[in-house]
Every structure is written in C-alpha cells, then in structure tokens.
N, C-alpha and C positions, 0 to 999 in steps of 0.2 A: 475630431470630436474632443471639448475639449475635457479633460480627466474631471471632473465634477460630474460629469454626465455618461460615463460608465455606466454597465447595465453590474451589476452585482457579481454575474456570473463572468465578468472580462477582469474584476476587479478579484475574486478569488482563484483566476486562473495565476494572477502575477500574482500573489501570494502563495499560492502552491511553489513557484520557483522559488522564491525567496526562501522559502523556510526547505525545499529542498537543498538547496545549496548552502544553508546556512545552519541548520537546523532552528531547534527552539533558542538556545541561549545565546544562539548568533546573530538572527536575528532582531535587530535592535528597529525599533520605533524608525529610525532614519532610513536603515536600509529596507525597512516597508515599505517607508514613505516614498523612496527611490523608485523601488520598482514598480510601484504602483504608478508610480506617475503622480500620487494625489497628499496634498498634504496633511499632516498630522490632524487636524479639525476633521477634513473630508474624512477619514479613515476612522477617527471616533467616532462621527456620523454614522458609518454603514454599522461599526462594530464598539457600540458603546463600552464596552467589556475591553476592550484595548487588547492588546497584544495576544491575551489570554484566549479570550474570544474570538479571534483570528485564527489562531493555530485549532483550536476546535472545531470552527467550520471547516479550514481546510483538514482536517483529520476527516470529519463527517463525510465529506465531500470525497475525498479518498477510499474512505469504504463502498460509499455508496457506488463509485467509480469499478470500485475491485469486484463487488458483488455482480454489478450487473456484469462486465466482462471477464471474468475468471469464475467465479462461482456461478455463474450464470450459464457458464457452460456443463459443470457437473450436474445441471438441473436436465439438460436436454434429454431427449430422446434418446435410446440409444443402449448399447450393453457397457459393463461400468469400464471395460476398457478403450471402447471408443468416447464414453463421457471425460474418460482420466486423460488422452490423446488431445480429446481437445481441448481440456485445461489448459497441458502443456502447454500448446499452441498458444491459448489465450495471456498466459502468464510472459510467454517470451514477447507478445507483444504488448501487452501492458507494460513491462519493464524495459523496451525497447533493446531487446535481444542480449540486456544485462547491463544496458548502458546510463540507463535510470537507476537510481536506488530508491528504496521503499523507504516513504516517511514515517510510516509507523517507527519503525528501527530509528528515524534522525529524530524521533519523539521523545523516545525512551534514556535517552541521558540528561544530568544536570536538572535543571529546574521543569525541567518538558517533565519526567517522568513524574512527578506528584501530580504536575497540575495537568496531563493529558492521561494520566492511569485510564480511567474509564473510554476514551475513547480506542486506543490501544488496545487492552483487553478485549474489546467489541469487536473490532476487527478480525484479531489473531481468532480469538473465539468461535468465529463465526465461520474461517476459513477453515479451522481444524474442526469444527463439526459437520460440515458441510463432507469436507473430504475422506471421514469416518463414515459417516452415513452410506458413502457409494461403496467404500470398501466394504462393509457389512453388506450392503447390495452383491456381492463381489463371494459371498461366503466366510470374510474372514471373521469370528470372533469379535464381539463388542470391543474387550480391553486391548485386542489385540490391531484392531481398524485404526481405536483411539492412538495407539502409541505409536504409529506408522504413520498417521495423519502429522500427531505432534514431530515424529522424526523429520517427514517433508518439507513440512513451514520450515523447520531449523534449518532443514539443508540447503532450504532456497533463501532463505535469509543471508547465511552463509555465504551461498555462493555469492549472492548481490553485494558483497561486504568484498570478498576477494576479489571481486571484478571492478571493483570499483580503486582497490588500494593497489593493483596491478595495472589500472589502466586497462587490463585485456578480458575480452566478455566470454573466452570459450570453456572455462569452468563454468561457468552458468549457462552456455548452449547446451555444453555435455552434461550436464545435469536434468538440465530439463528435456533433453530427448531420452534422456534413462528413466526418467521419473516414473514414467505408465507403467513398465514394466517393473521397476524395482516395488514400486507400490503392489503390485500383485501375486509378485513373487512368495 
C-alpha cells in the first residue's frame, strides 16, 4: 500500500514508536517522516498542527490505550484486590513486562513539557484517581488512598525508568507483582 493511503490509525501507530524512541525533542520532522514512511506534505495533511499535533494525538491515543487496558481493569467486577491483581497484570502487559517505556514520562522533558502539559496531567490524573477510588473501595481513607495511588504511578514510573537505563525488566516484574498487596497494606 503505498504510504499516502495509510488509514490514520497505521500512521499514528509509527508515530507512537518514534516519539517513544525518540521522545518530543528528538523527534524531528525527518525522523517522523522516516518512520512514517510518508513525507513531510502527507504528514501536514493528516496533522496540520505539525509536530505539535502529532505528539498530542499520540499522547491522546496513549491514554485512551492505558484506560481501556489498565484502568479498565480496576473498573471490573470484582473485590478491590482482585481489581488491583488485575491491574498489575494489565500494566506488565501494557508495558511489555517493563520492556516499553511510558510516553507520558518521554513527554515531560525539554519543549514536550509546556507544549504536552495538558495531555500528561490527564493521563497521570486519571490513573491516580482511578487507583484512589478502589482503594477507598478497599476502606482506606480518602488522603490516605490519594497518596498511595500517587506513591504507585511514581513507583511504576520508576521502575519503567530503571528498567529501561539497566537494560533489565525485573525491578519492574517485582514491582508490579508487589503492587496489589503493597497498595493494601
């Protein structure tokens, strides 16, 4: 097929790698254009907003991705410790058992962080209320759900951050097979 004729959602899938490997301010128009396969015209085409607009859908695209498979699971059926179990589950393979890293996190430095604020907040937002909300289901105290929730995102943030500068994913296995139960503890 030849790259012009892309359906949108093949052309933000190679954008999603790019700006994961690359983050925002690496980036560049070319290395879009590379991985896309499509050039600079066709790429204004889909994303008039340029580069800008780019990393926002795939930001968009990314939550909406995390929601349905990671938060989507503390939505299930269930008692909060088998919703929090399946999280885990869900998160180790969202992030391919530590071996992906999360774009929010490659959002948030250099010129990404002004111009992706809002999409970033929305995410992180979204996941630490979600994960507050079961632990309140769970008995623990509102501020106390919140700061546990916020401790979680950090730690998994974390670990996806060491797992990736070590090359090795089992700080982030063993993390997220602790998770359920440290969250309840």
């Amino acid at each position: 097929m030849p790259a012009t004729l892309q359906p949108k959602s093949q052309i933000l899938n190679s954008l999603v790698r790019a700006f994961r490997r690359n983050g925002y301010d690496g980036a560049s128009l070319s290395r879009l254009s590379d991985e896309t396969g499509l050039k600079r015209a066709s790429l204004y085409h889909h994303f008039p907003g340029g580069k800008e607009e780019m990393a926002r859908a795939v930001l968009i695209s990314a939550n909406t991705n995390f929601q349905e498979a990671v938060l989507g699971a503390l939505d299930q059926p269930g008692t909060p410790k088998q919703r929090l179990v399946a999280m885990a589950a869900a998160l180790s393979n969202f992030y391919d058992g530590g071996k992906e890293t999360c774009l929010l996190a490659l959002m948030t430095t250099g010129e990404g962080r002004e111009v992706l604020a809002p999409q970033v907040r929305e995410g992180l937002t979204g996941w630490i209320n979600t994960l507050a909300s079961v632990l309140e289901q769970a008995g623990q105290p509102q501020a106390s759900a919140r700061e546990r929730a916020q401790d979680a995102v950090a730690r998994v943030q974390g670990a996806l951050v060491l797992s990736r500068g070590l090359g090795d994913t089992k700080a982030f296995e063993r993390l997220v097979a602790r998770l359920p139960h440290d969250l309840l503890a």
